[in-house]
KOLROLO-11782 format. One record per residue: residue number from 1; residue in one letter; x, y, z of N, C-alpha, C in turn. Coordinates in nm, 3 decimals, padded with zeros to 5 digits. Example, Ala and Ser with C-alpha at 12.3 -4.5 7.8 and 13.67 -1.06 7.14 Angstrom:
residues 2
[1, a, [01.319, -00.569, 00.780], [01.230, -00.450, 00.780], [01.320, -00.330, 00.780]],
[2, s, [01.285, -00.225, 00.708], [01.367, -00.106, 00.714], [01.290, 00.003, 00.787]],
This chain:
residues 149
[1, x, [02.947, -03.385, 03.285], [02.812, -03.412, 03.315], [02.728, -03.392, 03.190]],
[2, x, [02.641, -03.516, 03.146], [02.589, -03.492, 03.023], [02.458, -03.374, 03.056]],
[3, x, [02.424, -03.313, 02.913], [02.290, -03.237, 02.934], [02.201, -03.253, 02.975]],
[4, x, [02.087, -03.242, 02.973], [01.977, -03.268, 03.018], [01.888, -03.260, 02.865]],
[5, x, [01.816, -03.335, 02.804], [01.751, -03.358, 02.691], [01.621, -03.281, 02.727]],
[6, x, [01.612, -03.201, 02.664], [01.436, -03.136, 02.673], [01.359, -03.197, 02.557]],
[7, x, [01.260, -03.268, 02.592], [01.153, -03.323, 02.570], [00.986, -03.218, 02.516]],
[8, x, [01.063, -03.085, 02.503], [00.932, -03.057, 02.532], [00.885, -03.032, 02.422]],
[9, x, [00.761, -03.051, 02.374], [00.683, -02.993, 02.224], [00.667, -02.871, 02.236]],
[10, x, [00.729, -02.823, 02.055], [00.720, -02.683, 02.030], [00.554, -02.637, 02.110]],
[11, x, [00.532, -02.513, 02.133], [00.421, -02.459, 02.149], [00.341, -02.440, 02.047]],
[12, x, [00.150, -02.490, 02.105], [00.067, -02.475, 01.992], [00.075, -02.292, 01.938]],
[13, x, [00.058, -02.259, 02.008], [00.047, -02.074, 01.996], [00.171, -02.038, 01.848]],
[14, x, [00.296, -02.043, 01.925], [00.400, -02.071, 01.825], [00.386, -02.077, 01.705]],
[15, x, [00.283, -02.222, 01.633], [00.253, -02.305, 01.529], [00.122, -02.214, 01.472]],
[16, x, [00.072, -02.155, 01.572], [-00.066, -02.081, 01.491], [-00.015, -01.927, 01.440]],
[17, x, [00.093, -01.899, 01.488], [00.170, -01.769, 01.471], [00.239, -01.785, 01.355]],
[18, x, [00.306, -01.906, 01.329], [00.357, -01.888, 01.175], [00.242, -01.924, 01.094]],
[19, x, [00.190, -01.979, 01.096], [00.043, -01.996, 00.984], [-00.003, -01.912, 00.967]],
[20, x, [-00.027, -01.785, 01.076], [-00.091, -01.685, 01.054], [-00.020, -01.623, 00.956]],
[21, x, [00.126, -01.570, 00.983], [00.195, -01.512, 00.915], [00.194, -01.547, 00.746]],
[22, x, [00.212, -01.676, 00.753], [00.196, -01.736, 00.600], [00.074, -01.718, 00.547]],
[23, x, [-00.014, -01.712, 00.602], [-00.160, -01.690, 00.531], [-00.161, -01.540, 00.496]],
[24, x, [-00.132, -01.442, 00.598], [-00.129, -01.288, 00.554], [-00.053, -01.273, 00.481]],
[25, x, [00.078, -01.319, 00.416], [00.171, -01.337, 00.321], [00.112, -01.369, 00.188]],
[26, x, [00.062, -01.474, 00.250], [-00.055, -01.499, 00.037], [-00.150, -01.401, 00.035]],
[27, x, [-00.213, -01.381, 00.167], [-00.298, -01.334, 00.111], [-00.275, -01.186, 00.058]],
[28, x, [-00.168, -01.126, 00.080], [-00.096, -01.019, 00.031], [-00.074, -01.011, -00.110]],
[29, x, [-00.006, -01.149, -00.136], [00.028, -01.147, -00.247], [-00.086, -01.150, -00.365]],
[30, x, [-00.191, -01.222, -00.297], [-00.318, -01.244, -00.365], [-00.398, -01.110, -00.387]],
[31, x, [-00.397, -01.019, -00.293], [-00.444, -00.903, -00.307], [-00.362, -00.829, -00.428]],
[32, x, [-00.259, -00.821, -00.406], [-00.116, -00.732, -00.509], [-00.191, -00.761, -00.648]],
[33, x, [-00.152, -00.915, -00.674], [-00.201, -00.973, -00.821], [-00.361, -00.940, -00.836]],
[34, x, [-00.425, -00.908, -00.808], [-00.530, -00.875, -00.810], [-00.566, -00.705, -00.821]],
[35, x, [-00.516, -00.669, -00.772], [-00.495, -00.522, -00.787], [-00.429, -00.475, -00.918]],
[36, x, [-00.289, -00.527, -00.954], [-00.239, -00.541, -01.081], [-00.301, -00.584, -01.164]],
[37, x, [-00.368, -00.679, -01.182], [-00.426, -00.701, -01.293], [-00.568, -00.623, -01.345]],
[38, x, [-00.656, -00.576, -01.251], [-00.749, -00.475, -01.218], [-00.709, -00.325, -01.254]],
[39, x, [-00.609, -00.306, -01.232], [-00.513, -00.164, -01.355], [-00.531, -00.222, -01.464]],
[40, x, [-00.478, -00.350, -01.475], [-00.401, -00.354, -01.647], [-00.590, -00.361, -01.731]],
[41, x, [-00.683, -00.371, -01.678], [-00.804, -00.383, -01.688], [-00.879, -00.268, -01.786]],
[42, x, [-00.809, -00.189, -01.605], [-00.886, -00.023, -01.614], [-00.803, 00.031, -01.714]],
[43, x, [-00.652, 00.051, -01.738], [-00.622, 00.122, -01.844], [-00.668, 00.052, -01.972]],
[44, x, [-00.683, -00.068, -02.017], [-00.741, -00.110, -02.124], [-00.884, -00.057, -02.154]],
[45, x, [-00.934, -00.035, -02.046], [-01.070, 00.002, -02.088], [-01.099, 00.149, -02.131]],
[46, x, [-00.954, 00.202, -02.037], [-00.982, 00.370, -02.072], [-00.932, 00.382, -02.232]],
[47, x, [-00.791, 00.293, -02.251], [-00.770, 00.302, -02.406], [-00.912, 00.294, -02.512]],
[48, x, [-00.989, 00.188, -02.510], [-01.085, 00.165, -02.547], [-01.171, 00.258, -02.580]],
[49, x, [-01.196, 00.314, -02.442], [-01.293, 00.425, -02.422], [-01.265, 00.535, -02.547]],
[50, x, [-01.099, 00.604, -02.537], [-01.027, 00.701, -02.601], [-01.056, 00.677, -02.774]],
[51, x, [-01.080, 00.551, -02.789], [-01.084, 00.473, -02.915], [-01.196, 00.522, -02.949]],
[52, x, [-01.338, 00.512, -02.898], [-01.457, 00.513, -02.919], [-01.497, 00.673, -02.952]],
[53, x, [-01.469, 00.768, -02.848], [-01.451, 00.900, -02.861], [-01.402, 00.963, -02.967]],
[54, x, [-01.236, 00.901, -03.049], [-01.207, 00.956, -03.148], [-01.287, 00.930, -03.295]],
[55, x, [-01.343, 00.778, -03.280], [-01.449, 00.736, -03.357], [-01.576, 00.871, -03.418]],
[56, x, [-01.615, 00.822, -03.245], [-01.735, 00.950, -03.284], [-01.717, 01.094, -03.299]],
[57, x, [-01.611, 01.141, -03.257], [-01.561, 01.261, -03.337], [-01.548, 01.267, -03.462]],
[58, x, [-01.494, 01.144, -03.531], [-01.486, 01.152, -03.688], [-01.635, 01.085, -03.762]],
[59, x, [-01.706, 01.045, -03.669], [-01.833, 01.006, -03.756], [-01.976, 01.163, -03.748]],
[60, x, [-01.934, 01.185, -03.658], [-02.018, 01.385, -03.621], [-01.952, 01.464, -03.733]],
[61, x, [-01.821, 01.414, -03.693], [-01.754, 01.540, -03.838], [-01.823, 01.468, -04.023]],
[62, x, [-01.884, 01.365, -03.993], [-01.850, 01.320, -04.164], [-02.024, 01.355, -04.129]],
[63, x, [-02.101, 01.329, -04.055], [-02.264, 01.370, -04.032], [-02.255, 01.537, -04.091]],
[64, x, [-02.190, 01.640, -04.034], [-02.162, 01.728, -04.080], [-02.119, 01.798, -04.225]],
[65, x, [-02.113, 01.721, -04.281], [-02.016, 01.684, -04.412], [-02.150, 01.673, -04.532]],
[66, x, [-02.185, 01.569, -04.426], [-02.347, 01.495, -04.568], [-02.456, 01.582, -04.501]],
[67, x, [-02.439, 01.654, -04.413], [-02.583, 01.818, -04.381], [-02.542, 01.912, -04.458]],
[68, x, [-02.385, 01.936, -04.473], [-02.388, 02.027, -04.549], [-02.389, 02.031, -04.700]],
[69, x, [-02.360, 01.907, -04.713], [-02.423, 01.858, -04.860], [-02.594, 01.858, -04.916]],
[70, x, [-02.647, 01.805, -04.800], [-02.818, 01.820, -04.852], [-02.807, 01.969, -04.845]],
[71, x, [-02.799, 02.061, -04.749], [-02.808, 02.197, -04.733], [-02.792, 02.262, -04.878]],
[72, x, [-02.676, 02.253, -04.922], [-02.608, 02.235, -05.060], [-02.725, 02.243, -05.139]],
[73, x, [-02.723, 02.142, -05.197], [-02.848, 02.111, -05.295], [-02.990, 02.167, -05.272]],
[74, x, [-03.036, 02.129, -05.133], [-03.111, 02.239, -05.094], [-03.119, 02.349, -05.149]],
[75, x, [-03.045, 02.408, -05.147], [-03.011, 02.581, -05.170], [-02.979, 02.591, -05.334]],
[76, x, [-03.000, 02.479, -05.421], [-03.019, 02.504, -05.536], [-03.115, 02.460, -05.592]],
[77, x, [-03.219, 02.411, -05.494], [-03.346, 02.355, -05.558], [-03.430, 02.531, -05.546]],
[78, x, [-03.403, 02.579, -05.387], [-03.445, 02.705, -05.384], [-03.450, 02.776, -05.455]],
[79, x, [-03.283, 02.769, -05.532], [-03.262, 02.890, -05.630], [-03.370, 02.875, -05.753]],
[80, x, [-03.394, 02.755, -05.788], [-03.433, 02.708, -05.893], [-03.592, 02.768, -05.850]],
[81, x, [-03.643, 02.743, -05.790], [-03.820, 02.811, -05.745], [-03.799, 02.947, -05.712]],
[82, x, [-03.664, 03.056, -05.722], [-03.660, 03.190, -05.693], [-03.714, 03.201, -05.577]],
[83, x, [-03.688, 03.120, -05.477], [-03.641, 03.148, -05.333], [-03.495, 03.228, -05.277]],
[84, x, [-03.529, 03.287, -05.352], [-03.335, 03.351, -05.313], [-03.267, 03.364, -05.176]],
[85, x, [-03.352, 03.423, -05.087], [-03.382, 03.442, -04.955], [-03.344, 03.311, -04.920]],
[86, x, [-03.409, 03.206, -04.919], [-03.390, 03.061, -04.884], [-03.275, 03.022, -04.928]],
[87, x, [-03.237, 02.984, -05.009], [-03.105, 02.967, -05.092], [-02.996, 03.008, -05.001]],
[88, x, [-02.997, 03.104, -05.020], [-02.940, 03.186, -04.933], [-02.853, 03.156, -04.781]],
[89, x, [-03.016, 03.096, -04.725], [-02.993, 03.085, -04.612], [-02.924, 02.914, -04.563]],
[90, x, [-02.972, 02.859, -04.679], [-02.925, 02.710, -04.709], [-02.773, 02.727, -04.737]],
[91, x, [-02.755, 02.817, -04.810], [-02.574, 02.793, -04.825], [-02.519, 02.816, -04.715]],
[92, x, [-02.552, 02.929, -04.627], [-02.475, 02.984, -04.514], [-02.465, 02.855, -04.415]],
[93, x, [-02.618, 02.828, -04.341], [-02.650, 02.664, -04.300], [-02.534, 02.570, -04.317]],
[94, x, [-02.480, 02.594, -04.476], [-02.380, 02.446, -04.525], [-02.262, 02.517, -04.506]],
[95, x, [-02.186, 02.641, -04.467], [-02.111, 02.675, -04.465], [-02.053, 02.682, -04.311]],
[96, x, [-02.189, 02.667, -04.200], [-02.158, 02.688, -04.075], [-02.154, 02.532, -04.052]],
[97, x, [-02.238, 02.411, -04.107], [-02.160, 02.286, -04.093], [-02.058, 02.238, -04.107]],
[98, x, [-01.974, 02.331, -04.220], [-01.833, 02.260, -04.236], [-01.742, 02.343, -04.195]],
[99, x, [-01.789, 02.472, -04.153], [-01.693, 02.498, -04.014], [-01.690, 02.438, -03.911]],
[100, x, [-01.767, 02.416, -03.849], [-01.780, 02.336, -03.778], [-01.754, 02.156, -03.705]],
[101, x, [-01.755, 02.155, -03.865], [-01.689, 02.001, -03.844], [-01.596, 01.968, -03.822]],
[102, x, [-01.546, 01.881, -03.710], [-01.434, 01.871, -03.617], [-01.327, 01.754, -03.657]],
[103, x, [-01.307, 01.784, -03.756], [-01.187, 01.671, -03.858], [-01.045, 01.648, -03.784]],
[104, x, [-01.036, 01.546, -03.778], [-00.870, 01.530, -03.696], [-00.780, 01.606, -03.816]],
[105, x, [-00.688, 01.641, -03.765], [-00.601, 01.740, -03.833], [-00.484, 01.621, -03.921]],
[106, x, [-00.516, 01.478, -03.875], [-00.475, 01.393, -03.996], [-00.591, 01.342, -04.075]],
[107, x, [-00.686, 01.385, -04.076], [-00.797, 01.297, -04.192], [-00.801, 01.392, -04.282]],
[108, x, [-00.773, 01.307, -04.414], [-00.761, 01.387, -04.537], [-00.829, 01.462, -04.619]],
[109, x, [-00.947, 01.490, -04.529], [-01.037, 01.590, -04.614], [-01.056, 01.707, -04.549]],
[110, x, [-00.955, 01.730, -04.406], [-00.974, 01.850, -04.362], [-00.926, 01.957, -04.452]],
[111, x, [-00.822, 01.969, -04.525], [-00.807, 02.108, -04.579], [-00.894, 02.134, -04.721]],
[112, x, [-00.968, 02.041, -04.764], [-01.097, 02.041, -04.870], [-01.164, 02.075, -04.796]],
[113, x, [-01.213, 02.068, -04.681], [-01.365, 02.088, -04.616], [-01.305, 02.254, -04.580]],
[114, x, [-01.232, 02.268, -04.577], [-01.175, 02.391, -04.470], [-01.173, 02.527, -04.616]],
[115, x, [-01.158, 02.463, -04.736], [-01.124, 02.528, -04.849], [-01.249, 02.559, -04.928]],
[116, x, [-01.340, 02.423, -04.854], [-01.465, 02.443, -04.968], [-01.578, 02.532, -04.831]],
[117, x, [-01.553, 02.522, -04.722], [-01.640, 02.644, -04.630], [-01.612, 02.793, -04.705]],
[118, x, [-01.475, 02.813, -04.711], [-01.429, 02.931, -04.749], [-01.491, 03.038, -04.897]],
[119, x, [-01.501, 02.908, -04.985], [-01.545, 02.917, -05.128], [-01.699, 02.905, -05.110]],
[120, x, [-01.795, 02.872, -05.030], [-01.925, 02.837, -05.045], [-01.915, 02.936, -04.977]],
[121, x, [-01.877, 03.034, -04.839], [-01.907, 03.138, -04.810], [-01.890, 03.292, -04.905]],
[122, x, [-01.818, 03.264, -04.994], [-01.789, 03.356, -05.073], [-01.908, 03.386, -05.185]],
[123, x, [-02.004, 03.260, -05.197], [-02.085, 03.280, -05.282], [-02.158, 03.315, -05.245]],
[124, x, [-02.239, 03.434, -05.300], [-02.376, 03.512, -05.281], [-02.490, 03.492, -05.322]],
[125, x, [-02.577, 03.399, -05.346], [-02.731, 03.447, -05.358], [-02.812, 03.533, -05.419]],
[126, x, [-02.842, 03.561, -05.517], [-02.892, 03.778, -05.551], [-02.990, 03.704, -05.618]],
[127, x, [-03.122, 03.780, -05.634], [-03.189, 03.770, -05.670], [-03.190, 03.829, -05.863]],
[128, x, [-03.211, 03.733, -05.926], [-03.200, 03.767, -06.049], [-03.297, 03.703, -06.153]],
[129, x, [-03.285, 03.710, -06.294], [-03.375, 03.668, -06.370], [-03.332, 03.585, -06.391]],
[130, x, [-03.187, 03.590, -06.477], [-03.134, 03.419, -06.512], [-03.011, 03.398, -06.395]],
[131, x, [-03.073, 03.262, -06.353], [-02.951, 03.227, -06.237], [-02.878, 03.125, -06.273]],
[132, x, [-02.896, 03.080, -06.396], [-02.783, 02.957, -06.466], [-02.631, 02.994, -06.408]],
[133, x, [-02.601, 03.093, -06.399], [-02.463, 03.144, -06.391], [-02.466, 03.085, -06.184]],
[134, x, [-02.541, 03.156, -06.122], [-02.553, 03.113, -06.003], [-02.570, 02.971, -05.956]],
[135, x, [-02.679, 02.897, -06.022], [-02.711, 02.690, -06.024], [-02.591, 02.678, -06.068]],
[136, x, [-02.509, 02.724, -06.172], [-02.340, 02.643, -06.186], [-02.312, 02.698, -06.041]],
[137, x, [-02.265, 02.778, -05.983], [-02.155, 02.780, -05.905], [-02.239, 02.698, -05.789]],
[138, x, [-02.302, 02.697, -05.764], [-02.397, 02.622, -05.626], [-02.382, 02.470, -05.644]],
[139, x, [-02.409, 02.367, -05.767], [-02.383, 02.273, -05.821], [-02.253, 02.246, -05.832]],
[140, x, [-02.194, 02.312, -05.887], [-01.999, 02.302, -05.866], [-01.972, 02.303, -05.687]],
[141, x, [-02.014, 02.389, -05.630], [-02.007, 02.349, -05.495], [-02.055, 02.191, -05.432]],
[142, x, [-02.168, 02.127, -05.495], [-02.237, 02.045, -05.425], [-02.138, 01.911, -05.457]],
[143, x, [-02.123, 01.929, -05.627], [-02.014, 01.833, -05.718], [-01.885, 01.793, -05.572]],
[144, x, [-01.825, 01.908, -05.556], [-01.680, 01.900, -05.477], [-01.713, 01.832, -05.375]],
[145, x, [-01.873, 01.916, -05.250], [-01.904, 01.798, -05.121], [-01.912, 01.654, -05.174]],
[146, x, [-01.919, 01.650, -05.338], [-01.973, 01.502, -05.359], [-01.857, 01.424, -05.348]],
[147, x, [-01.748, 01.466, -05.428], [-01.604, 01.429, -05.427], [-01.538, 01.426, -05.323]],
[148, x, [-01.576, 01.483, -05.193], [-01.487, 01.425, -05.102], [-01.510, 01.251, -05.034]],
[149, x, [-01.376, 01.195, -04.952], [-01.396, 01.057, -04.983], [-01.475, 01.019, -04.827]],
């Protein structure tokens, strides 16, 4: 006995059930790629960011560098008008800038800046008649801030 042939059309419901499925499928995928690429975004921007930061760390440290240089000179114009007191207080000023200055431990003028705080703190100030001996060592100090690069 032959079969019986069914005639019948798939169901609409059926047909809206896989479409659905296929559409939440892209649109999955569409979300994913979108999300991924929105990282690869954000970490670029944080690199960036990290970039900018180390920048201005080394441009504060070199601001630091040329204060304690005017300070410097400063403090030998003082000496020169027998401001001693002032002088004085100008070297220390240039000595707490370049402690202070926050040099990456690869930029090549940290152990000069670190050597010449040490040596400008060592020098004293005194009030005297002839300070030629003192304007050299204050000037030899200012010479070296001049020489760094």
């Amino acid at each position: 006995m032959p079969q019986p042939v069914n005639h019948k059309k798939p169901s609409r419901m059926r047909g809206l059930i896989v479409w659905a499925t296929i559409e939440v499928v892209l649109l999955a995928a569409v979300y994913a790629a979108g999300h991924a690429q929105g990282r690869a975004r954000a970490r670029s921007a944080e690199a960036a960011a990290s970039d900018a930061q180390t920048q201005l760390a080394g441009a504060r440290a070199s601001l630091q560098i040329v204060q304690a240089r005017a300070l410097v000179y400063r403090g030998a114009v003082e000496l020169e008008r027998r401001n001693f007191g002032t002088a004085n207080d100008d070297l220390k000023q240039a000595v707490h800038q370049l402690q202070t200055a926050q040099l990456a431990p690869s930029d090549s003028r940290s152990a000069a800046v670190k050597a010449l705080a040490t040596d400008l703190d060592k020098l004293d100030v005194r009030v005297a008649q002839n300070v030629d001996a003192q304007r050299t060592a204050v000037l030899d100090m200012a010479g070296k801030l001049d020489a760094l690069p």
